[in-house]
BATI-147772 format. One line per field, with one value per residue (C-alpha): residue in one letter; chain; x, y, z. Coordinates in Angstrom, 1 decimal, m for minus. Layout:
REM BATI-147772
r <- [A / ...] .
c <- [A / ...] .
xx <- [X / ...] .
yy <- [Y / ...] .
zz <- [Z / ...] .
END
This chain:
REM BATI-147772
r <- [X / X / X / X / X / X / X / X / X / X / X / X / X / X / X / X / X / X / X / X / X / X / X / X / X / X / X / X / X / X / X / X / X / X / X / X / X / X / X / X / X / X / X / X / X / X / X / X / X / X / X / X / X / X / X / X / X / X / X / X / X / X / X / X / X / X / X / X / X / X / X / X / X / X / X / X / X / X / X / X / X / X / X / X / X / X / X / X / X / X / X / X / X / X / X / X / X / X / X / X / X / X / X / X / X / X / X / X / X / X / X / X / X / X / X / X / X / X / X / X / X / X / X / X / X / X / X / X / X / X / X / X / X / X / X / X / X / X / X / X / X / X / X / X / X / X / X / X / X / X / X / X / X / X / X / X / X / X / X / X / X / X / X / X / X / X / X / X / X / X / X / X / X / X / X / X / X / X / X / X / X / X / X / X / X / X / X / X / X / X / X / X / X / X / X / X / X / X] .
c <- [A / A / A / A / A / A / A / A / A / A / A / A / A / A / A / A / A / A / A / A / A / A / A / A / A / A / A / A / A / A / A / A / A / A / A / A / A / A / A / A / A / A / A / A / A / A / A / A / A / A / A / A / A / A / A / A / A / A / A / A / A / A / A / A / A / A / A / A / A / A / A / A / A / A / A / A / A / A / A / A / A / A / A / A / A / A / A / A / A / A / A / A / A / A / A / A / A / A / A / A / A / A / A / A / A / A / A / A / A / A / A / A / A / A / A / A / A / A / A / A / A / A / A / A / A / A / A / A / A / A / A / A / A / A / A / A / A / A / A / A / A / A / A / A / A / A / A / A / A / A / A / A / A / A / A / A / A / A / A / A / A / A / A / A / A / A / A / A / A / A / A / A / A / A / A / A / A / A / A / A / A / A / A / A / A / A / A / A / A / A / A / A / A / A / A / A / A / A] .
xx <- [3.9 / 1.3 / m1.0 / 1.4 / 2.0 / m1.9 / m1.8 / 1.0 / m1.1 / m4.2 / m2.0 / m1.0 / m3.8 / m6.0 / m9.1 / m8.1 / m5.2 / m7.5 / m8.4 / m5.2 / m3.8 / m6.4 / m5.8 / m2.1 / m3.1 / m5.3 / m2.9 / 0.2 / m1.4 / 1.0 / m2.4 / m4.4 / m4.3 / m0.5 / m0.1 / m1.2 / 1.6 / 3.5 / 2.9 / m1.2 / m0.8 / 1.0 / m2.0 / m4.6 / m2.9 / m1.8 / m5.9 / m6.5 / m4.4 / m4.9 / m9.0 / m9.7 / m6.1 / m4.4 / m7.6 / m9.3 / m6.4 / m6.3 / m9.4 / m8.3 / m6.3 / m9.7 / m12.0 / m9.2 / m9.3 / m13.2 / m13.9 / m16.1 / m14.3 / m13.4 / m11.5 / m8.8 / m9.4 / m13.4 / m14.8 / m18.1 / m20.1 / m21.6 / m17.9 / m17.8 / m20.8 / m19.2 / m16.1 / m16.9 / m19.6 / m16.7 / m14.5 / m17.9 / m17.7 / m13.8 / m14.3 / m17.4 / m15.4 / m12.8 / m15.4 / m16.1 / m12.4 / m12.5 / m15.2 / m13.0 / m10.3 / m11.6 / m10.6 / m13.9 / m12.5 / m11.2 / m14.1 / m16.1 / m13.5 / m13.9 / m17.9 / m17.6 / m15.2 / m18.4 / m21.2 / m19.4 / m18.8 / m22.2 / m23.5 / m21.1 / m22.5 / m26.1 / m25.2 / m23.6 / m26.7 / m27.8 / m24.2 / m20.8 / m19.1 / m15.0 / m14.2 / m10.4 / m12.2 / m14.3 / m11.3 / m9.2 / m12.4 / m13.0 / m9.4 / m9.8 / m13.3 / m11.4 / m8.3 / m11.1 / m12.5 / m8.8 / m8.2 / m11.8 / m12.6 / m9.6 / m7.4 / m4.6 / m2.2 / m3.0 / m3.4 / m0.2 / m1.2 / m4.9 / m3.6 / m1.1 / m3.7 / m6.2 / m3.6 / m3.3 / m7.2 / m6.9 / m4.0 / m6.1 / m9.4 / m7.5 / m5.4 / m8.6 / m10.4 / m7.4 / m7.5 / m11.6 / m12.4 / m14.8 / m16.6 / m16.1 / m19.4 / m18.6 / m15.4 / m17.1 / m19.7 / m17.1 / m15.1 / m18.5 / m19.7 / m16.5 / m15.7 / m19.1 / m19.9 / m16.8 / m17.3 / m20.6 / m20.2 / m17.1] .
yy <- [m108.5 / m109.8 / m106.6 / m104.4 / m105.9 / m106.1 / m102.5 / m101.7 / m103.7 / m101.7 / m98.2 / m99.1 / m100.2 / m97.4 / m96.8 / m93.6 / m94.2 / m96.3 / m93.8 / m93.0 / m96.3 / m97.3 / m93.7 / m95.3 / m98.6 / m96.9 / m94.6 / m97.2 / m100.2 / m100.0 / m99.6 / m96.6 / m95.1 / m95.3 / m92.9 / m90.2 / m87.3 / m87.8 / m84.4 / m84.8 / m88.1 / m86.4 / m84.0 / m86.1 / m88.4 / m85.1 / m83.6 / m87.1 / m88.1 / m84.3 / m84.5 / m87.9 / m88.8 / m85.2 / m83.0 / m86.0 / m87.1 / m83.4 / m83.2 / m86.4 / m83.9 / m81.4 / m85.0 / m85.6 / m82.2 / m81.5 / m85.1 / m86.3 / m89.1 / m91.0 / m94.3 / m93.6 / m97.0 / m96.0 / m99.2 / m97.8 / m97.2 / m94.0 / m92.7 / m92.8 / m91.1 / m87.8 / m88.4 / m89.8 / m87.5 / m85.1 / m87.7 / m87.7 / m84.2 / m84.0 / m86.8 / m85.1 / m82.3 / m84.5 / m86.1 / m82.9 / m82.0 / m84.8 / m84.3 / m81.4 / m84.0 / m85.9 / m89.5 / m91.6 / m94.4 / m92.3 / m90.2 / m93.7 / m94.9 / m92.1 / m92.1 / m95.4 / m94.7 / m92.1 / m94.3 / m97.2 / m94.8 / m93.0 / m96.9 / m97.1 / m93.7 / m95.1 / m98.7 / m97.2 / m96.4 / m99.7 / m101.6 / m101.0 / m103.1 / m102.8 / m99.7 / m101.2 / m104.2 / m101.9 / m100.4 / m103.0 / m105.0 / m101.7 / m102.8 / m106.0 / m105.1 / m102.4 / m104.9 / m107.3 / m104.5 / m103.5 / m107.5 / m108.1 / m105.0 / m103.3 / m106.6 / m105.1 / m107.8 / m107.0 / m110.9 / m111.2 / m108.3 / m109.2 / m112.5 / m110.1 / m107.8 / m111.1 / m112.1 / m108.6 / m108.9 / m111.9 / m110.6 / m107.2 / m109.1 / m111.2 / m108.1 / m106.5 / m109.4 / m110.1 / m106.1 / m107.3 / m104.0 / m105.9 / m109.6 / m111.7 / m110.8 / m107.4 / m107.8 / m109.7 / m107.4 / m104.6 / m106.6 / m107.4 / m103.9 / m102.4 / m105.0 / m104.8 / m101.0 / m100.5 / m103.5 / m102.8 / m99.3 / m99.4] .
zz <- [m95.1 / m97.2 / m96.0 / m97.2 / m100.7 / m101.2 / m100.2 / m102.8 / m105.5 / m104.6 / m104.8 / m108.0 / m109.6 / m108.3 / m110.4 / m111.0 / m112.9 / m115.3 / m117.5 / m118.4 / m118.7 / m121.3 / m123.4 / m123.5 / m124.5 / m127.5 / m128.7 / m128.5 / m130.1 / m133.1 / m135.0 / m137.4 / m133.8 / m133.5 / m136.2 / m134.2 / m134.1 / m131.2 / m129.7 / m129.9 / m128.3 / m125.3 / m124.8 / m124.9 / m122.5 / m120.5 / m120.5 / m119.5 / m116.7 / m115.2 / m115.6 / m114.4 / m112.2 / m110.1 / m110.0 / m108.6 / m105.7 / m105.4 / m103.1 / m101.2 / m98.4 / m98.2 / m97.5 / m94.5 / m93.8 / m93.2 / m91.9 / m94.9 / m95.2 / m92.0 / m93.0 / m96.2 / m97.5 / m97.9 / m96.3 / m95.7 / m98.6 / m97.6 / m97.1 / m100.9 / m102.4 / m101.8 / m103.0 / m106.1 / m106.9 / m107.1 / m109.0 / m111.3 / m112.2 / m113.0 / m115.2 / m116.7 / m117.6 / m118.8 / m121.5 / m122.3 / m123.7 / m125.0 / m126.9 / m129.0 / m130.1 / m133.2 / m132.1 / m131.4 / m129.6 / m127.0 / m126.5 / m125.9 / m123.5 / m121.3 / m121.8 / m120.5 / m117.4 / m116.7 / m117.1 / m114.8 / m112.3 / m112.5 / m111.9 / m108.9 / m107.0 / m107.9 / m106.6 / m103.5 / m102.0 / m101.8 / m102.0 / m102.5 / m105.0 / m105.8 / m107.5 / m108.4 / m109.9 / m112.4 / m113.2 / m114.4 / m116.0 / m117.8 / m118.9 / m120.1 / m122.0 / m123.9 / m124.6 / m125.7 / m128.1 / m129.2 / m130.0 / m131.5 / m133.4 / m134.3 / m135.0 / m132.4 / m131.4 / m127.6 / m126.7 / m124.4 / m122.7 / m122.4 / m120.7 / m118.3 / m117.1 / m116.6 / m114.2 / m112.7 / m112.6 / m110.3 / m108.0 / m107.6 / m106.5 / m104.0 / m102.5 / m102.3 / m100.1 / m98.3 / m97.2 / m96.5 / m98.0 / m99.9 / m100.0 / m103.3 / m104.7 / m104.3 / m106.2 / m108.7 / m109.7 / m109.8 / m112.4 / m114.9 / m114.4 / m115.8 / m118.7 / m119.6 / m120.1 / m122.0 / m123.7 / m124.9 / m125.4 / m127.6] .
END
């Protein structure tokens, strides 16, 4: 029972999803970003979840199919490189729309969900540390800018996705997909390079 909730948990907080979630969280912060029109908002998010969320699961079937990825759950580290090189380049091309739409903070957000994965291929050829936990620390360093910098009143959710923070690392190691430093790491990689970059 508990392996299946832990699995659930990691499902829905899937790194890829990440992106999108934090466009949302910019663009509904009942701040200057808020006043966005309504039908922009819908395509960035839309570019957004397509670039660095469908196209990405999208190739998930053909990594089945041609046997470059043997274990779904990726608990090899060499099972990833490939994968997320070709995660890498849909979300390069991602940045690169993004690039066209004249909101800054977004186009750093997703500069930053490039650079912490870039660190992640690089780090996977000497370690593999929890991709879910940079997601959601990439999370909580953008809250932490939103809350900091922009004055958004984000605290209650700051404190909820803590919490989710800390039910993620321990579905994780209860799936031993990954050891606590490993889920550690993750989390400081990801709330740091947003963090610093925004």
């Amino acid at each position: 029972m508990i392996k299946k909730i832990s699995n659930i948990i990691s499902l829905i907080f899937n790194p890829l999803i990440m992106p999108t979630l934090g466009t949302i969280l910019i663009l509904y912060s009942n701040s200057i970003f808020s006043m966005i029109h309504q039908g922009t908002k819908n395509i960035i998010i839309g570019i957004i979840f397509i670039g660095t969320f469908l196209l990405p699961l999208s190739f998930v079937p053909l990594y089945k199919y041609y046997n470059l990825v043997f274990d779904i759950n990726m608990k090899n580290r060499k099972d990833r490189i490939f994968p997320y090189l070709i995660t890498l380049i849909m979300y390069l091309l991602t940045l690169f729309v993004t690039y066209r739409i004249p909101i800054k903070i977004v186009q750093l957000f997703i500069l930053s969900v490039v650079i912490a994965l870039s660190l992640n291929i690089i780090l996977l050829f000497f370690w593999k540390i929890s991709s879910h936990m940079i997601g959601i620390g990439g999370i909580i360093g953008l809250l932490a800018i939103l809350i900091l910098k922009y004055h958004i009143n984000y605290l209650y959710v700051f404190i909820v996705f803590i919490v989710i923070a800390g039910i993620l690392a321990s579905a994780r190691l209860f799936l031993q997909i990954h050891k606590p430093s490993e889920v550690y790491c993750g989390f400081f990689l990801g709330f740091l390079v947003v963090f610093i970059l925004l």
